[in-house]
Short mmCIF file of the C-alpha atoms (twelve columns), coordinates in Angstrom:
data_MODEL
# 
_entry.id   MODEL 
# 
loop_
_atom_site.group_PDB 
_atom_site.id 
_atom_site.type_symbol 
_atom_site.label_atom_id 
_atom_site.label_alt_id 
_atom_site.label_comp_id 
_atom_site.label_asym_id 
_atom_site.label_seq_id 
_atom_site.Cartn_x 
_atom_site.Cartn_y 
_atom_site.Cartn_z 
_atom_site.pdbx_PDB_model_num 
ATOM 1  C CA . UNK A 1  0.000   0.000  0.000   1 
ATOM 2  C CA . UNK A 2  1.228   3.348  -0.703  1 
ATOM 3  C CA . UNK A 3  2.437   5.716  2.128   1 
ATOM 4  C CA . UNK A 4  2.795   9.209  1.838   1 
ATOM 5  C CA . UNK A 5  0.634   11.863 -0.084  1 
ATOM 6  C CA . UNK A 6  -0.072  12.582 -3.670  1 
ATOM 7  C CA . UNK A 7  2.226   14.779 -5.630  1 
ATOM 8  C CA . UNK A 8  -0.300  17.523 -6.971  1 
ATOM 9  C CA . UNK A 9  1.208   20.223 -9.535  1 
ATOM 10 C CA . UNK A 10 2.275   23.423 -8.192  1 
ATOM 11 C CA . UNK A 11 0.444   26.270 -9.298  1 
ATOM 12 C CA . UNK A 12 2.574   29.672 -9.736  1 
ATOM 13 C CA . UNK A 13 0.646   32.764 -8.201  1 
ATOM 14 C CA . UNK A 14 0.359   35.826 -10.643 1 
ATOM 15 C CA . UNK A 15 1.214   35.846 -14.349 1 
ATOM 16 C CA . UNK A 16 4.471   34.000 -14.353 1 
ATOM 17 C CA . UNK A 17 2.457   30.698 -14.989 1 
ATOM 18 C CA . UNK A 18 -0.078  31.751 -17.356 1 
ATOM 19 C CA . UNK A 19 0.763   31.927 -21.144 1 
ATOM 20 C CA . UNK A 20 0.817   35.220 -22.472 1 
ATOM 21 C CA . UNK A 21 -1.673  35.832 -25.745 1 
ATOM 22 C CA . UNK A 22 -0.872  38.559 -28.427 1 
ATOM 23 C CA . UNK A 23 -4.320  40.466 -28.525 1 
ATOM 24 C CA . UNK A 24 -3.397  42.065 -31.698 1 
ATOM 25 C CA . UNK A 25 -3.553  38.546 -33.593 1 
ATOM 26 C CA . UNK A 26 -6.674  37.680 -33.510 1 
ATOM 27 C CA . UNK A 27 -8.808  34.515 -35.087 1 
ATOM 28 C CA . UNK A 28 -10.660 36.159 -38.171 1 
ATOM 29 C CA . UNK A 29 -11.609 33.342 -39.744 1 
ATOM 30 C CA . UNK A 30 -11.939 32.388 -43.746 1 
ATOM 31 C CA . UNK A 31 -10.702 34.591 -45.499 1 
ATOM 32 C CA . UNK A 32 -13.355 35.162 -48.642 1 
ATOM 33 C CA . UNK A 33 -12.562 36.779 -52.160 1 
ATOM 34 C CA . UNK A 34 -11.054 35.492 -55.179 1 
ATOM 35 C CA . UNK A 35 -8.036  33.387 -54.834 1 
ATOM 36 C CA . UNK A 36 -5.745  34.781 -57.704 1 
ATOM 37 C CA . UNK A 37 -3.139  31.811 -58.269 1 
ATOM 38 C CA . UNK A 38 -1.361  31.646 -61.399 1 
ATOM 39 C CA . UNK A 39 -0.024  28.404 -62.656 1 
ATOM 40 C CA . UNK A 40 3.570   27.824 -63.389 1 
ATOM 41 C CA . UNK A 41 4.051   24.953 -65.940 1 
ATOM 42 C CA . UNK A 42 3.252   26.068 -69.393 1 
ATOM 43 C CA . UNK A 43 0.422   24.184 -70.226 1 
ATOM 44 C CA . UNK A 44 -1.576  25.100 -66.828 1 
ATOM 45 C CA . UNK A 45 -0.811  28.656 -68.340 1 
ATOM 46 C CA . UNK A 46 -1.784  28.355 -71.978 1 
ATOM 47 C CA . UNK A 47 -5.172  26.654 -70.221 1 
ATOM 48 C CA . UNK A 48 -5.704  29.472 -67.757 1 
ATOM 49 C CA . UNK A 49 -4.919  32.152 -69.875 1 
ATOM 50 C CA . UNK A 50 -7.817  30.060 -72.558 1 
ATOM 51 C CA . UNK A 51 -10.235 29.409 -69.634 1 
ATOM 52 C CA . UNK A 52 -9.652  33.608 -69.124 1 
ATOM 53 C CA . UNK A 53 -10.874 34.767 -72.508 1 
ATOM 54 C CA . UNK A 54 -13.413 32.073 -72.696 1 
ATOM 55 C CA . UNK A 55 -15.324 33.762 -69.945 1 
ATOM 56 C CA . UNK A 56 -14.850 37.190 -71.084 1 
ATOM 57 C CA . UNK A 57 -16.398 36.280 -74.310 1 
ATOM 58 C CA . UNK A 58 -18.853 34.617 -72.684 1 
ATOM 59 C CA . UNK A 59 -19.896 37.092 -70.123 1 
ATOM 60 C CA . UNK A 60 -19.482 39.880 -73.161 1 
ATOM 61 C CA . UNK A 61 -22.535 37.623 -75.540 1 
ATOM 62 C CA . UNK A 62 -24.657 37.319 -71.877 1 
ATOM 63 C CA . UNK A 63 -24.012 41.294 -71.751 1 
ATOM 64 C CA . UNK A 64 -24.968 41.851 -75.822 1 
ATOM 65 C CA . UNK A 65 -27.787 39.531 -75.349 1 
ATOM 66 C CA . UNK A 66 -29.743 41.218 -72.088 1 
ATOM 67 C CA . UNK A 67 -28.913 44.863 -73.457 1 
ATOM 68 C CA . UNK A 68 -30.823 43.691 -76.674 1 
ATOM 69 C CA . UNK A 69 -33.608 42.684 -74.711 1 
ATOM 70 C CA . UNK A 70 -34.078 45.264 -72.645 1 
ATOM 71 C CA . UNK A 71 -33.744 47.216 -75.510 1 
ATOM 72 C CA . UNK A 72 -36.804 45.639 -77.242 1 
ATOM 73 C CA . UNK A 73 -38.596 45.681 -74.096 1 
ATOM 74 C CA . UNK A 74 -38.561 49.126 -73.182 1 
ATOM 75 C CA . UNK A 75 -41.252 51.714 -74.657 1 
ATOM 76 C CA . UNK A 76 -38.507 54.622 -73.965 1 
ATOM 77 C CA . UNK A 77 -34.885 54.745 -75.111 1 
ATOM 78 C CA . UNK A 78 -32.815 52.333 -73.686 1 
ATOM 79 C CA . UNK A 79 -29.578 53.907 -72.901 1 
ATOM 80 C CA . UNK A 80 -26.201 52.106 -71.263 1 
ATOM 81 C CA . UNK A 81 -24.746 54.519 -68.929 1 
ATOM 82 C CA . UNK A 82 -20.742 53.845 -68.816 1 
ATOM 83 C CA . UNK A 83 -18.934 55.520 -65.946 1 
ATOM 84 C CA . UNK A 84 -16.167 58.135 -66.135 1 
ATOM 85 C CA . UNK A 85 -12.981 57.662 -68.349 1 
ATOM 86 C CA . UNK A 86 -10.575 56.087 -66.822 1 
ATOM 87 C CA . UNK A 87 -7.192  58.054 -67.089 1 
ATOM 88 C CA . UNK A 88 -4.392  56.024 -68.900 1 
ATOM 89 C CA . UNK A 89 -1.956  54.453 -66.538 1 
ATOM 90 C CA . UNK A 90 1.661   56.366 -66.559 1 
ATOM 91 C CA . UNK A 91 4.394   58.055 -65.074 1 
ATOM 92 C CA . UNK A 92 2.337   60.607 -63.337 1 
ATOM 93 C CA . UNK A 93 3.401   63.809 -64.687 1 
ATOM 94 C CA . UNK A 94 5.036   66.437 -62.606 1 
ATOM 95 C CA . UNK A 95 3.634   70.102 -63.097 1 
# 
Protein backbone atom coordinates (compact mmCIF):
# COMPACT_ATOMS: atom_id res chain seq x y z
CA UNK A 1 0.00 0.00 0.00
CA UNK A 2 1.23 3.35 -0.70
CA UNK A 3 2.44 5.72 2.13
CA UNK A 4 2.79 9.21 1.84
CA UNK A 5 0.63 11.86 -0.08
CA UNK A 6 -0.07 12.58 -3.67
CA UNK A 7 2.23 14.78 -5.63
CA UNK A 8 -0.30 17.52 -6.97
CA UNK A 9 1.21 20.22 -9.53
CA UNK A 10 2.28 23.42 -8.19
CA UNK A 11 0.44 26.27 -9.30
CA UNK A 12 2.57 29.67 -9.74
CA UNK A 13 0.65 32.76 -8.20
CA UNK A 14 0.36 35.83 -10.64
CA UNK A 15 1.21 35.85 -14.35
CA UNK A 16 4.47 34.00 -14.35
CA UNK A 17 2.46 30.70 -14.99
CA UNK A 18 -0.08 31.75 -17.36
CA UNK A 19 0.76 31.93 -21.14
CA UNK A 20 0.82 35.22 -22.47
CA UNK A 21 -1.67 35.83 -25.74
CA UNK A 22 -0.87 38.56 -28.43
CA UNK A 23 -4.32 40.47 -28.52
CA UNK A 24 -3.40 42.06 -31.70
CA UNK A 25 -3.55 38.55 -33.59
CA UNK A 26 -6.67 37.68 -33.51
CA UNK A 27 -8.81 34.52 -35.09
CA UNK A 28 -10.66 36.16 -38.17
CA UNK A 29 -11.61 33.34 -39.74
CA UNK A 30 -11.94 32.39 -43.75
CA UNK A 31 -10.70 34.59 -45.50
CA UNK A 32 -13.36 35.16 -48.64
CA UNK A 33 -12.56 36.78 -52.16
CA UNK A 34 -11.05 35.49 -55.18
CA UNK A 35 -8.04 33.39 -54.83
CA UNK A 36 -5.75 34.78 -57.70
CA UNK A 37 -3.14 31.81 -58.27
CA UNK A 38 -1.36 31.65 -61.40
CA UNK A 39 -0.02 28.40 -62.66
CA UNK A 40 3.57 27.82 -63.39
CA UNK A 41 4.05 24.95 -65.94
CA UNK A 42 3.25 26.07 -69.39
CA UNK A 43 0.42 24.18 -70.23
CA UNK A 44 -1.58 25.10 -66.83
CA UNK A 45 -0.81 28.66 -68.34
CA UNK A 46 -1.78 28.35 -71.98
CA UNK A 47 -5.17 26.65 -70.22
CA UNK A 48 -5.70 29.47 -67.76
CA UNK A 49 -4.92 32.15 -69.88
CA UNK A 50 -7.82 30.06 -72.56
CA UNK A 51 -10.23 29.41 -69.63
CA UNK A 52 -9.65 33.61 -69.12
CA UNK A 53 -10.87 34.77 -72.51
CA UNK A 54 -13.41 32.07 -72.70
CA UNK A 55 -15.32 33.76 -69.94
CA UNK A 56 -14.85 37.19 -71.08
CA UNK A 57 -16.40 36.28 -74.31
CA UNK A 58 -18.85 34.62 -72.68
CA UNK A 59 -19.90 37.09 -70.12
CA UNK A 60 -19.48 39.88 -73.16
CA UNK A 61 -22.53 37.62 -75.54
CA UNK A 62 -24.66 37.32 -71.88
CA UNK A 63 -24.01 41.29 -71.75
CA UNK A 64 -24.97 41.85 -75.82
CA UNK A 65 -27.79 39.53 -75.35
CA UNK A 66 -29.74 41.22 -72.09
CA UNK A 67 -28.91 44.86 -73.46
CA UNK A 68 -30.82 43.69 -76.67
CA UNK A 69 -33.61 42.68 -74.71
CA UNK A 70 -34.08 45.26 -72.65
CA UNK A 71 -33.74 47.22 -75.51
CA UNK A 72 -36.80 45.64 -77.24
CA UNK A 73 -38.60 45.68 -74.10
CA UNK A 74 -38.56 49.13 -73.18
CA UNK A 75 -41.25 51.71 -74.66
CA UNK A 76 -38.51 54.62 -73.96
CA UNK A 77 -34.89 54.75 -75.11
CA UNK A 78 -32.81 52.33 -73.69
CA UNK A 79 -29.58 53.91 -72.90
CA UNK A 80 -26.20 52.11 -71.26
CA UNK A 81 -24.75 54.52 -68.93
CA UNK A 82 -20.74 53.85 -68.82
CA UNK A 83 -18.93 55.52 -65.95
CA UNK A 84 -16.17 58.13 -66.13
CA UNK A 85 -12.98 57.66 -68.35
CA UNK A 86 -10.58 56.09 -66.82
CA UNK A 87 -7.19 58.05 -67.09
CA UNK A 88 -4.39 56.02 -68.90
CA UNK A 89 -1.96 54.45 -66.54
CA UNK A 90 1.66 56.37 -66.56
CA UNK A 91 4.39 58.05 -65.07
CA UNK A 92 2.34 60.61 -63.34
CA UNK A 93 3.40 63.81 -64.69
CA UNK A 94 5.04 66.44 -62.61
CA UNK A 95 3.63 70.10 -63.10
Amino acid sequence: MAQGKLKTKVKVPGKAGQKQKNPSKKNLGLKKGPKDLKAKKPKAVLHSQRQKELTKAINKGIEVEVTGKAASCESTGFKVLQGPPQKPKGPPSRC
